[in-house]
Backbone as a ProteinNet text record, in pm:
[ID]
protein_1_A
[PRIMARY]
XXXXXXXXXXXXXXXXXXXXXXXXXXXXXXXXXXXXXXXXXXXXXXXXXXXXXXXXXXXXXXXXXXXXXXXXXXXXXXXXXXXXXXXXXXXXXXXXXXXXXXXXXXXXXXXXXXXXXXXXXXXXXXXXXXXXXXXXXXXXXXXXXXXXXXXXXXXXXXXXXXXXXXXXXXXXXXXXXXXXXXXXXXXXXXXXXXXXXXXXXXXXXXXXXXXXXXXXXXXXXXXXXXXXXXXXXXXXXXXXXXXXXXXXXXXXXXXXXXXX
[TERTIARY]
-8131.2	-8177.7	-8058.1	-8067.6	-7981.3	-7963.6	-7832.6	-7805	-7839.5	-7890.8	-7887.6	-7810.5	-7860.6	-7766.2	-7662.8	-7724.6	-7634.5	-7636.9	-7705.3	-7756.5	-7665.9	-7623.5	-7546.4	-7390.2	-7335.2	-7257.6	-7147	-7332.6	-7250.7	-7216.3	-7248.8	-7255	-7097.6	-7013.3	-6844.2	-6812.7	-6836.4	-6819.6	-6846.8	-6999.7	-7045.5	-6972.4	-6870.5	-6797.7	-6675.2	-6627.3	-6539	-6560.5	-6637.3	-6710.2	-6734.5	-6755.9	-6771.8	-6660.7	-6569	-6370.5	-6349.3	-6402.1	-6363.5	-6373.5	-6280.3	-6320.8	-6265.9	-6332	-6316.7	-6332.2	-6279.8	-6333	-6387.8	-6483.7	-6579.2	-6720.6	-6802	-6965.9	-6999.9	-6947.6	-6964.4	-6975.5	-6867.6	-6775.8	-6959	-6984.1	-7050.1	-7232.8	-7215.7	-7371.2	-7357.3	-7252.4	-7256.6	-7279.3	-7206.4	-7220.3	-7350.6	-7384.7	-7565.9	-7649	-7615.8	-7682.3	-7689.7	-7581.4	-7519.6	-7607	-7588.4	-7630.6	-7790.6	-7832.5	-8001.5	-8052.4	-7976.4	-8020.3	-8007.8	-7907.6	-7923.9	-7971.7	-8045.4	-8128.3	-8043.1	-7915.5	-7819.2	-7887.5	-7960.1	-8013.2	-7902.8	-7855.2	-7718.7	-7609.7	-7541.9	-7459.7	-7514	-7630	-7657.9	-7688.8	-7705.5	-7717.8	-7586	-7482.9	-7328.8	-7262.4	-7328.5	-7214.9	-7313.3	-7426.6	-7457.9	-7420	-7392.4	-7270.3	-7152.2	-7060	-6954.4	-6951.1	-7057.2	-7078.7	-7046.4	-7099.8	-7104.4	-6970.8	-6892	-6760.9	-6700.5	-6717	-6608.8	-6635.4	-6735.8	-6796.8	-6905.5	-6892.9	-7040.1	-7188.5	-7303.9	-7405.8	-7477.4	-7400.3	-7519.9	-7530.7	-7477.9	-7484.7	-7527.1	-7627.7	-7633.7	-7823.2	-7869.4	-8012.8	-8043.3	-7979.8	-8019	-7951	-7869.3	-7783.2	-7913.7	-7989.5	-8073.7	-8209.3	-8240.6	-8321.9	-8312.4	-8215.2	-8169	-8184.8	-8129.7	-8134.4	-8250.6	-8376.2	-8460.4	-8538.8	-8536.7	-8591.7	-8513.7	-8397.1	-8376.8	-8386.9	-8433.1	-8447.2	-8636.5	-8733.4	-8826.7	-8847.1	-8751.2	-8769.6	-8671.1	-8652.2	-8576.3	-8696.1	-8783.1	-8907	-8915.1	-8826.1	-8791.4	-8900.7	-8971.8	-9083.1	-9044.9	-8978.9	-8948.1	-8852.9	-8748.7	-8607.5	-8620.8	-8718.8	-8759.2	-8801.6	-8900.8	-8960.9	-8890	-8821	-8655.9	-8539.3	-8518.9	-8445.5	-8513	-8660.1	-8729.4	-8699.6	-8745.9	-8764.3	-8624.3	-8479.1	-8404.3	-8381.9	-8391.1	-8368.8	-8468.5	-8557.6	-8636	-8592.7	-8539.6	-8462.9	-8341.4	-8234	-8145.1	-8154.1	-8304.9	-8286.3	-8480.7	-8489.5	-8641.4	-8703.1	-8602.7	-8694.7	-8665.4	-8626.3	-8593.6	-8744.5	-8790.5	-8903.9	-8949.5	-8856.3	-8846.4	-8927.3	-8791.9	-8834.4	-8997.2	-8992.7	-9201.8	-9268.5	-9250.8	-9372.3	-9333.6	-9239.3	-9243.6	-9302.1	-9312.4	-9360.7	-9509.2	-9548.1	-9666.9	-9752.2	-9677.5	-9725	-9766.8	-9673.3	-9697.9	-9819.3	-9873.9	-9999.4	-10083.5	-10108.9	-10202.5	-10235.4	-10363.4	-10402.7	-10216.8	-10204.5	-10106.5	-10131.2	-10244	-10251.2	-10273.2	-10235.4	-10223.8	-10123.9	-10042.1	-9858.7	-9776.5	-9715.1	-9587.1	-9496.7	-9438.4	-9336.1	-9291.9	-9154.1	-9033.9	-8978.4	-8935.4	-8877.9	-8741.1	-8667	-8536.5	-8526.6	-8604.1	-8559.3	-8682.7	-8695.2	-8814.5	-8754.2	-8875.9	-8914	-8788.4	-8749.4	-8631.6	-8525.1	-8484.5	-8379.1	-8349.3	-8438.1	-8408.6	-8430.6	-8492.8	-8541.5	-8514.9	-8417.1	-8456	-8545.8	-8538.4	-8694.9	-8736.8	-8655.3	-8701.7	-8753.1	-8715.1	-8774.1	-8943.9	-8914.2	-9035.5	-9138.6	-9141.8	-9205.2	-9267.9	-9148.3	-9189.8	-9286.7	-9243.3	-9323.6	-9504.8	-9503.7	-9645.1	-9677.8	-9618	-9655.8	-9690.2	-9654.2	-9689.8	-9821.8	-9815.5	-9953	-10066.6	-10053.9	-10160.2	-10206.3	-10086.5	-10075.4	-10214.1	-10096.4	-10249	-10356.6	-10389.9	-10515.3	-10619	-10541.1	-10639.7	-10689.1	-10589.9	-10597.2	-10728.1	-10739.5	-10880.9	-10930.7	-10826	-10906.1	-10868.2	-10814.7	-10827.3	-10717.7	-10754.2	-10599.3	-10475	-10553.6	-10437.8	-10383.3	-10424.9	-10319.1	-10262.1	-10278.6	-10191.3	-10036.5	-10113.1	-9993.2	-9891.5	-9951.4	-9878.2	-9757.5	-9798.3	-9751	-9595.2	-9645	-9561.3	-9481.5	-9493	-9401.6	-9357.1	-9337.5	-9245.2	-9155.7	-9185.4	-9101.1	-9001.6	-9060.5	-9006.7	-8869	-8909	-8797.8	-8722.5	-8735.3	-8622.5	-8540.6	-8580.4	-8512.9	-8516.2	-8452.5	-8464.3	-8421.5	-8366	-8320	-8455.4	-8551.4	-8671.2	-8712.5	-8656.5	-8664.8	-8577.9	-8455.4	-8364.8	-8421.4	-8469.1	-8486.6	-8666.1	-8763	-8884.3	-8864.1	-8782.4	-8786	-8725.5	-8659.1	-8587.9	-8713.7	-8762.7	-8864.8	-8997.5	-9031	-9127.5	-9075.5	-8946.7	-8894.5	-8847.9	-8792.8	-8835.7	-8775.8	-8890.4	-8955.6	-9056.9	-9076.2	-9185.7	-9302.4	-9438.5	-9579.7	-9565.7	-9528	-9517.7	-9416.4	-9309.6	-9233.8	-9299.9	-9333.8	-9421.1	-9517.2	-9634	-9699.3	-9640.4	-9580.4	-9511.3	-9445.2	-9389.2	-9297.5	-9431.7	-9516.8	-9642.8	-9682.9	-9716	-9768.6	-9657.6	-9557	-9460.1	-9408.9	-9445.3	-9475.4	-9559.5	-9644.4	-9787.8	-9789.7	-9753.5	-9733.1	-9647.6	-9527.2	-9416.4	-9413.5	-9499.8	-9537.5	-9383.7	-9285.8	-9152.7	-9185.7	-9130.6	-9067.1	-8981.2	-8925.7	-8836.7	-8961.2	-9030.4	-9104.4	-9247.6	-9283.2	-9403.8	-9312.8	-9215.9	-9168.1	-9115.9	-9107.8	-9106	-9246.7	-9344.1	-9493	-9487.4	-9467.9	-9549.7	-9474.9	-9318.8	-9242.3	-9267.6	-9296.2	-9399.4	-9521.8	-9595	-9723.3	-9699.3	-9609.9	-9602.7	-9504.1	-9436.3	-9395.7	-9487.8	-9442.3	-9484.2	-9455.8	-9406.5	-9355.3	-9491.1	-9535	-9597.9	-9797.2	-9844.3	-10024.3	-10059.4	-10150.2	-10243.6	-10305.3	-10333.8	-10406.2	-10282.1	-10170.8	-10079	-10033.8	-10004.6	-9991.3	-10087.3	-10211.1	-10347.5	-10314.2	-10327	-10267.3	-10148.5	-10061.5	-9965.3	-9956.8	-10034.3	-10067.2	-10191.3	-10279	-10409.6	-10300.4	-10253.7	-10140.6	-10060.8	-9988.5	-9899.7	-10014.9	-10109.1	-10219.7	-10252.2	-10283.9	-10288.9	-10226.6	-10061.8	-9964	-9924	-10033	-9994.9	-9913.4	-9872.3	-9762.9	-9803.1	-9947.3	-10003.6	-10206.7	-10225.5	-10317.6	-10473.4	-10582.8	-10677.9	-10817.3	-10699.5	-10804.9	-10748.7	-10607.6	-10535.6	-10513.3	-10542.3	-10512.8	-10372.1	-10361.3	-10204.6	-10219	-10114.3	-10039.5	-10019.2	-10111.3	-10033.9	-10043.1	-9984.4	-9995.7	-10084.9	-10168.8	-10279.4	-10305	-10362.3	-10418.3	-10281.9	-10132.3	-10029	-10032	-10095.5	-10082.1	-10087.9	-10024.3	-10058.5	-10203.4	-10212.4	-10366.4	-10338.2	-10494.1	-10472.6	-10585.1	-10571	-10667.2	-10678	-10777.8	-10813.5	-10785.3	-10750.3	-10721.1	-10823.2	-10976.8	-11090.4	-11150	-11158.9	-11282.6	-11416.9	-11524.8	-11679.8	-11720.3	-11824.1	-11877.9	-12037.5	-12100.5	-12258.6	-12290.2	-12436.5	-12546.9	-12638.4	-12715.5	-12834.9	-12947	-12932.3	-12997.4	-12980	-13152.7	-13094.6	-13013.9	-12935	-12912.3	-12987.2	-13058.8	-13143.3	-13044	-13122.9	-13068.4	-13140.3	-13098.9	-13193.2	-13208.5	-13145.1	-13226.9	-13351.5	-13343.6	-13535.6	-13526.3	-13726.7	-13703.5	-13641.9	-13651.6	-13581.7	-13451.4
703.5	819.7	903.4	978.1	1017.8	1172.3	1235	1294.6	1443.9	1524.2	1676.1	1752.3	1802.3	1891.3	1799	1644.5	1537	1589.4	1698.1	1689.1	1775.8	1927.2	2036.9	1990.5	1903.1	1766.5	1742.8	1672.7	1581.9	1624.9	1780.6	1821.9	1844.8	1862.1	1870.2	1756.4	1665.5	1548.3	1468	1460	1415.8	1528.5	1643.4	1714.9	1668.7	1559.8	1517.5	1397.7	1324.1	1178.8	1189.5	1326.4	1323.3	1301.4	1326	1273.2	1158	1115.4	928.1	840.9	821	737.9	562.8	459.9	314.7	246.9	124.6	39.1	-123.2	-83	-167.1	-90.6	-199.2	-88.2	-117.1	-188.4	-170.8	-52	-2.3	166.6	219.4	283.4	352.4	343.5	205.9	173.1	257.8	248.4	348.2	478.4	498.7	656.1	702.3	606.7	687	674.8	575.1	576.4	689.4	755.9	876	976.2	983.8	1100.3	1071.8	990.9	998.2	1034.1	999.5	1058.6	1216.5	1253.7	1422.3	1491.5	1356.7	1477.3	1481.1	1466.9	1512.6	1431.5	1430.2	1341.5	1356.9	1439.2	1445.4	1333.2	1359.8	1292.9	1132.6	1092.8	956.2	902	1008.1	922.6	951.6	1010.2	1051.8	853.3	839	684.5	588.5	630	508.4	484.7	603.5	611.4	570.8	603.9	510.1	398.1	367.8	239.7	124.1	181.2	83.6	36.8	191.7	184.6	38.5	71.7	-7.7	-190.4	-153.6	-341.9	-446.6	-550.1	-596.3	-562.8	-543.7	-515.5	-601.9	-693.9	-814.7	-800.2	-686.3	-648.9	-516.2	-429.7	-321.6	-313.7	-387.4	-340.4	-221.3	-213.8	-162.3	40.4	-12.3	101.7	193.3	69	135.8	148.5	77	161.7	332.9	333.7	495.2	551.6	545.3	632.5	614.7	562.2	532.8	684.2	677.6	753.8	877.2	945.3	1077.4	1090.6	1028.2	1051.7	1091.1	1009.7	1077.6	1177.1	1200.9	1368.3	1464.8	1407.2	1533	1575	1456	1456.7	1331.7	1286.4	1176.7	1079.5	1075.7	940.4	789.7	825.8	741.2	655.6	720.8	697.9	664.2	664.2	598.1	451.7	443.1	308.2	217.1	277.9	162.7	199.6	247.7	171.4	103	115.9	-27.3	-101.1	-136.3	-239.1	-324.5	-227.4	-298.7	-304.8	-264.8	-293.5	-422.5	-447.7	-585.9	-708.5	-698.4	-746.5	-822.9	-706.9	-746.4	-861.3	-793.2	-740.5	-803.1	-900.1	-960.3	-905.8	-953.7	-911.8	-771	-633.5	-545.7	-483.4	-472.2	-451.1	-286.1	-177.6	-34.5	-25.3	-123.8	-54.3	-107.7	-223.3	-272.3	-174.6	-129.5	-22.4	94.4	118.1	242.5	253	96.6	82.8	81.5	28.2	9	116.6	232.1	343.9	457.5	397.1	481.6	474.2	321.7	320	390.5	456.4	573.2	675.3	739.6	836.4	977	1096.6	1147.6	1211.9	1262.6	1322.7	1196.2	1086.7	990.3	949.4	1020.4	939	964.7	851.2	899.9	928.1	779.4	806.4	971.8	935.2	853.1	839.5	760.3	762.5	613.4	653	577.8	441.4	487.5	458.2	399.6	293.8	251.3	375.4	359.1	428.5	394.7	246.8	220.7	215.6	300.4	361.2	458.6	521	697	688.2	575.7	620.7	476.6	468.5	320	260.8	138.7	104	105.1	80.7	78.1	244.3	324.3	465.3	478.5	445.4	391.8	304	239	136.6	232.8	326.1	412.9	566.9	593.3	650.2	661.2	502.9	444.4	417.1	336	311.5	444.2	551.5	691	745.1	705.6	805.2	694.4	578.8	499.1	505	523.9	525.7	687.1	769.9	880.1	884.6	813.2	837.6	738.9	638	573.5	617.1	722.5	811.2	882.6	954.2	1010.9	1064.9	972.7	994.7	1118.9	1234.9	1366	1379.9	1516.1	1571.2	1622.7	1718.1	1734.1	1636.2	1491.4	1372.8	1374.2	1323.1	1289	1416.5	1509.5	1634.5	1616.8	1618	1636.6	1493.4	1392.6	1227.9	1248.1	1338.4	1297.5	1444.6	1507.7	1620.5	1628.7	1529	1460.5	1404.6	1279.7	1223	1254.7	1392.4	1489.4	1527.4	1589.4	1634.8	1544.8	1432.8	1344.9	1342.9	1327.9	1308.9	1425.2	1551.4	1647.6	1640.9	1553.1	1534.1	1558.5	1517.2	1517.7	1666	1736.1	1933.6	1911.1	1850.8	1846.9	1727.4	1645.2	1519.8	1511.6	1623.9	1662.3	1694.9	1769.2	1869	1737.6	1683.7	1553.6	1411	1415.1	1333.2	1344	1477.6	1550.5	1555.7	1597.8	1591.5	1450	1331.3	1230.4	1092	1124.5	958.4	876.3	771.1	743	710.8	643.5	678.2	702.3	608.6	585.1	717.6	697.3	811.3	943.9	972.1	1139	1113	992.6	1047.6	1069.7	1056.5	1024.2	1173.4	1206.3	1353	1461.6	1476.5	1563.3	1581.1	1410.6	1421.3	1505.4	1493.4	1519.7	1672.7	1729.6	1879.5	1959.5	1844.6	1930.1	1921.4	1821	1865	1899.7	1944.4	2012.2	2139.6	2161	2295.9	2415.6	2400.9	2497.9	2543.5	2704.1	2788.4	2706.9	2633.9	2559.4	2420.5	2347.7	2311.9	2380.3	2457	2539.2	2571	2601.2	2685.7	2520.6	2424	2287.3	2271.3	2249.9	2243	2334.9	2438.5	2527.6	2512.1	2495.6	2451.1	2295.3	2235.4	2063.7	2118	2201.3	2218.6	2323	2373.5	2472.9	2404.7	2247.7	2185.6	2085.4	1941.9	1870.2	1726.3	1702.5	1560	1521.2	1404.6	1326.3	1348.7	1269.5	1305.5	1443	1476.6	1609.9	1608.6	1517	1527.4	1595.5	1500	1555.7	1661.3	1752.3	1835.9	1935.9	1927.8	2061	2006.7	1911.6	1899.8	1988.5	2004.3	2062.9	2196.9	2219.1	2396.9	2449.6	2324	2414	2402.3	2373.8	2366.9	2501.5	2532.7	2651.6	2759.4	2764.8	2878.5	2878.2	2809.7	2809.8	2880.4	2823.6	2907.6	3056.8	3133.3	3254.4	3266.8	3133.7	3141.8	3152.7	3118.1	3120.5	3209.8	3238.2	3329.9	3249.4	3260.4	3214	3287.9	3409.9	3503.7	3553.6	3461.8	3541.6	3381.7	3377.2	3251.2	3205.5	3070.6	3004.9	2885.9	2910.4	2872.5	2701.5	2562.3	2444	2316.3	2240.1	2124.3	2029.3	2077.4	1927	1901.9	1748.8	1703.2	1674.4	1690	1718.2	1840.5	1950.9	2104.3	2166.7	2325.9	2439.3	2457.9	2514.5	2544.1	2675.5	2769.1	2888.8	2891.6	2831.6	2776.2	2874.6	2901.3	2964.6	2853.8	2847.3	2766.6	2807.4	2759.4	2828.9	2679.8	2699.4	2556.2	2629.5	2561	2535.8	2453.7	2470.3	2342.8	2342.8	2241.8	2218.3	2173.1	2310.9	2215.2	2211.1	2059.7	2014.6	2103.2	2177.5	2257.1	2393.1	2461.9	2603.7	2678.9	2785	2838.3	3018.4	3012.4	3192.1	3278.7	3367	3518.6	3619.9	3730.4	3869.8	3883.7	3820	3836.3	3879.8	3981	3990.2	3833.3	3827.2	3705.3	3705.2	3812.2	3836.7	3785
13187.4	13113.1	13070.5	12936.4	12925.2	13011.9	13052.9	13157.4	13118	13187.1	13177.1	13096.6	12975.2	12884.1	12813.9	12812.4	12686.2	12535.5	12558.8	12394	12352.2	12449.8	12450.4	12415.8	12518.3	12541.1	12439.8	12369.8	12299.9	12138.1	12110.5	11993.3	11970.7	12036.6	12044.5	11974.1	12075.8	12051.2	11932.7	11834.7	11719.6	11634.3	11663	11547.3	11481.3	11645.2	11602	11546.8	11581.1	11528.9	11356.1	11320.4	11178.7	11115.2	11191	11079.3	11079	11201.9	11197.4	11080	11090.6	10914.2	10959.7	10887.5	10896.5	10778.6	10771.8	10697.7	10678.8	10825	10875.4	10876.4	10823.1	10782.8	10999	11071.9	11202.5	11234.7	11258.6	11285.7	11240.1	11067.5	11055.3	11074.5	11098.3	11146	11299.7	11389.4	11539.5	11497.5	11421.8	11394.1	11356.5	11261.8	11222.5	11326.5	11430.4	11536.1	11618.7	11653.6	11730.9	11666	11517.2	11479.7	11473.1	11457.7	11488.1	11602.6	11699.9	11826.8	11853.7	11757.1	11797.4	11673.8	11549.5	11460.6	11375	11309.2	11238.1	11059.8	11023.8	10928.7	10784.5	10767.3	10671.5	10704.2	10824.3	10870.1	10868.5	10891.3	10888.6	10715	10618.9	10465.6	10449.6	10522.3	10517.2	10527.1	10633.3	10708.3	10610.3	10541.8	10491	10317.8	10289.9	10168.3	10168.2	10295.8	10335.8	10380.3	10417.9	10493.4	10322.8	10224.7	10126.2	10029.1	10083.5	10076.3	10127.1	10254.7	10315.8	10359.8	10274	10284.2	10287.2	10243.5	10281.3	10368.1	10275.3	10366.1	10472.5	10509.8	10502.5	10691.6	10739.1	10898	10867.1	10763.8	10795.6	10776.8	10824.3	10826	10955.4	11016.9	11119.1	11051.5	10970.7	10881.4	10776.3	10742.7	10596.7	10692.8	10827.7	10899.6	10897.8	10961.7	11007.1	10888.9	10762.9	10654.1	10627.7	10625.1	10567.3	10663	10815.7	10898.4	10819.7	10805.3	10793.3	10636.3	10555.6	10459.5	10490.3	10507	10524.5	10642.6	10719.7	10819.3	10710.7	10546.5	10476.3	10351.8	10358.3	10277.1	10138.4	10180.2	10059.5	10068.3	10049.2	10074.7	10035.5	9894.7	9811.6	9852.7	9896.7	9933.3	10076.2	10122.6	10244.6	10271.2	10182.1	10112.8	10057.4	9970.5	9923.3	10037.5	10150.3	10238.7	10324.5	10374.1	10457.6	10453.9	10297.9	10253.6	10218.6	10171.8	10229.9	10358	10418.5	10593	10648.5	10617.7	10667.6	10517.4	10450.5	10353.8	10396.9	10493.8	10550.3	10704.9	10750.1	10901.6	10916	10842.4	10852.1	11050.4	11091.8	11256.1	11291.9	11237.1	11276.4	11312	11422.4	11424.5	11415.5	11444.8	11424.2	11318.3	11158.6	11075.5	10996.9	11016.3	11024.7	11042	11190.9	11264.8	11165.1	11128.2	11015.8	10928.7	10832.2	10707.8	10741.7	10857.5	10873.1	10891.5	11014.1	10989.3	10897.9	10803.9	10661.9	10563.7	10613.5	10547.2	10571.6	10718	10782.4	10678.2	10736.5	10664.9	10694.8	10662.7	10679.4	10804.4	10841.6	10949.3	11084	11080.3	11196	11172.4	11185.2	11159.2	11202.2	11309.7	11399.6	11290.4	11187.8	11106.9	11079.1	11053.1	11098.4	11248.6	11309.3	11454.2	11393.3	11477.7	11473.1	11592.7	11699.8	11882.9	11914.9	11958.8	12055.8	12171.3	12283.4	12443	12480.7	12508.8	12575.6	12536.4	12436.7	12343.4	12413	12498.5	12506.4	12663.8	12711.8	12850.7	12947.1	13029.4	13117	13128.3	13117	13145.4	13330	13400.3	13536	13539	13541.9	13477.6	13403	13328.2	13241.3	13340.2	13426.6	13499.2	13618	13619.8	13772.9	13749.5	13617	13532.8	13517.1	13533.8	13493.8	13617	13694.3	13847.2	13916.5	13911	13928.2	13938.2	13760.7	13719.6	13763.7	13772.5	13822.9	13989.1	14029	14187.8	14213.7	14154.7	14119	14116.3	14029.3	13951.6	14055.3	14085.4	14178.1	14325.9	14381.7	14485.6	14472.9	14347.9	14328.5	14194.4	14109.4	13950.5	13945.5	14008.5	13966.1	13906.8	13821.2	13729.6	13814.7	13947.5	14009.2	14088	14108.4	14152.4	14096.4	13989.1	13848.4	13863.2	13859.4	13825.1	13934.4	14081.8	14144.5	14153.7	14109.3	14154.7	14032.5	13908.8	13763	13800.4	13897.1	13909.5	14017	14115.3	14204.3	14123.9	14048.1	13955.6	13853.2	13845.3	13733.4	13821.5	13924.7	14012.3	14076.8	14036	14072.9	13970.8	13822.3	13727.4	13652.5	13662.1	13585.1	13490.7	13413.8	13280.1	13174.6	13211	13155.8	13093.8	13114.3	13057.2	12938.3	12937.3	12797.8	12731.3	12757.5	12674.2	12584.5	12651	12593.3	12473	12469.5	12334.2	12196	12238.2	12126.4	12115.7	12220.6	12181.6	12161	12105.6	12058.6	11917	11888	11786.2	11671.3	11761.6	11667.3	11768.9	11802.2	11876.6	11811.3	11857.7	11818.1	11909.4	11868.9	11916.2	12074.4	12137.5	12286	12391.2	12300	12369.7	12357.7	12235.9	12196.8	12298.5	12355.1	12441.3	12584	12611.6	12725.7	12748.2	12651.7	12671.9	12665.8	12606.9	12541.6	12747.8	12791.3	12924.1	13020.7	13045.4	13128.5	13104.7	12947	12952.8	12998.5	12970	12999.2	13170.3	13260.4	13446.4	13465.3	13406.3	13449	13469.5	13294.7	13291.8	13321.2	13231.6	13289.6	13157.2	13155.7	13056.3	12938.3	12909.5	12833.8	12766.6	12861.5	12807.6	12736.2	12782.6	12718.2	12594.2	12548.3	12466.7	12342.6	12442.1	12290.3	12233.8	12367.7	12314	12217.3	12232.8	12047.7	11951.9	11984.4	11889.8	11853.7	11914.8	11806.6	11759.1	11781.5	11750.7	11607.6	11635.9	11476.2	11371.6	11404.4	11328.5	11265.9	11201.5	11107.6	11168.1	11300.4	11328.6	11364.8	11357.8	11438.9	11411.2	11427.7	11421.8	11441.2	11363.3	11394.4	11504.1	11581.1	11720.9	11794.1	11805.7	11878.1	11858.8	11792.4	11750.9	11800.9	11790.5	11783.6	11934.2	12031.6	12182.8	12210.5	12151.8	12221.1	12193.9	12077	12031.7	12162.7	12216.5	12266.6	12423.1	12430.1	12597.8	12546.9	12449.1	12423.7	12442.4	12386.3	12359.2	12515.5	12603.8	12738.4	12835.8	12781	12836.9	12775	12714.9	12662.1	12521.6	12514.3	12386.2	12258.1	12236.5	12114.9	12163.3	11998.7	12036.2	11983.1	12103.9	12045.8	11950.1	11928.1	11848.4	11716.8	11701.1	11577.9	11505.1	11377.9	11336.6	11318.2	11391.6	11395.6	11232.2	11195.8	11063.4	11149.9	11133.8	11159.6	11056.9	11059.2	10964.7	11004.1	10895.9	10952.4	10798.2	10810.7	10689.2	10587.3	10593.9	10527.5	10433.1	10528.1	10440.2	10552.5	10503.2	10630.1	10616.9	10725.7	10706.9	10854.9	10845.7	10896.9	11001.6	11124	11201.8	11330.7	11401.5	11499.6	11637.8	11756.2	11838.8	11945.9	11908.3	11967.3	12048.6	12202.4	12261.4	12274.1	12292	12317.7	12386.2	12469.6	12511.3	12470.8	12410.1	12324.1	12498.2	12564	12619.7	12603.1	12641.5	12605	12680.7	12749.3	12825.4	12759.6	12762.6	12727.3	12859.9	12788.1	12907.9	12925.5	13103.2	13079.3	13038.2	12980.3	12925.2	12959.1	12916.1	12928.3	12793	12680.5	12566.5	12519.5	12390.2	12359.2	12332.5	12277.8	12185	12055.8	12003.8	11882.1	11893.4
[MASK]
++++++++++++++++++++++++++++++++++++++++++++++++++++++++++++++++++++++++++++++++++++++++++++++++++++++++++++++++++++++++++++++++++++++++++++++++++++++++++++++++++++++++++++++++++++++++++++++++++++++++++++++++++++++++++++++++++++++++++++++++++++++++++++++++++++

């Protein structure tokens, strides 16, 4: 996993990574890599402009992946679609960029696109294994929510990296990782995470479910209001929504009501 405050880290570091200059498209396929991981989406159509500089494409599918992702987290749709498509062009088994194209067929409001990283890009997999072995171990104890909470916030506190690494994979992961971080906010429950939940929920990454999930957890935690309408993206528009629950029963329920 990556380590506590990598992200803080490594921003020194990707400042100086931006001077590096080569003339091997190798060199700048790493670099867009680097910079996808911390979001830098300039810097990655940056190395894939140089990248064409300095040489043959015929090793850079994994190159017109990445640009393809920060070009649609810049809104380019277009310019997204013509680097896929070169990227499985180059890179026929690149399977990232498939699940991208594929996702794109979705209605807009069911859409991870764009993500750069499978799960085990960002997270060990023996991690990942212990993760799941966890919440199952839980749940079979007694099906209840507070197993669950308590089993994934042991785990949490083994690996506290998981407070810096929520907020980036809320931000641009894809399907599996977003649920995974959404869960591990929601039992952690810290100040830093309540405060990514509303910050994904008042952004544009990822499905409208996920999203109205991580707004009705912020509204929970005080952070958002369920009587003042919140501004969120659903449907691919703002919209000016109340963050209101109900429950329908089939039973009347008594009152002191007239009949009137």
């Amino acid at each position: 996993m990556l380590p506590q405050g990598l992200f803080e880290e490594a921003r020194p570091v990707a400042e100086r990574l931006r001077e590096v200059q080569a003339d091997t498209v190798y060199i700048w396929i790493k670099k867009a890599e680097a910079f996808s991981f911390l979001g830098d989406d300039e810097q990655v159509l940056v190395a894939l402009a140089a990248a064409k500089k300095a040489g043959p494409e015929a090793e850079a599918g994994l190159l017109y992946h990445l640009t393809a992702v920060a070009a649609l987290r810049q809104g380019n749709t277009a310019l997204a679609h013509r680097h896929w498509q070169l990227a499985l062009k180059l890179s026929p088994n690149l399977s990232q960029a498939q699940q991208n194209r594929d996702d794109l067929m979705k209605r807009v409001g069911e859409r991870h696109a764009p993500w750069a990283f499978d799960l085990w890009n960002w997270i060990p997999q023996p991690i990942i294994r212990e993760l799941a072995e966890t919440a199952e171990k839980a749940t079979r104890r007694g099906s209840s929510e507070e197993a669950v909470r308590r089993g994934l916030q042991r785990l949490v506190r083994e690996h506290p990296e998981w407070e810096r690494l929520v907020p980036a994979l809320l931000d641009r992961s894809g399907p599996e990782s977003r649920l995974m971080a959404l869960r591990v906010a929601k039992y952690l429950d810290t100040p830093v995470l309540r405060q990514a939940l509303m910050d994904y929920a008042l952004g544009q990454r990822g499905p409208d479910a996920l999203r109205w999930e991580a707004a009705r957890l912020a509204r929970d935690a005080g952070l958002l209001s369920a009587s003042v309408p919140v501004r969120l993206w659903l449907g691919g528009e703002w919209k000016e929504v109340l963050l209101l629950e109900f429950d329908v029963y089939n039973e009347a329920v008594p009152s002191n009501h007239s009949s009137r």
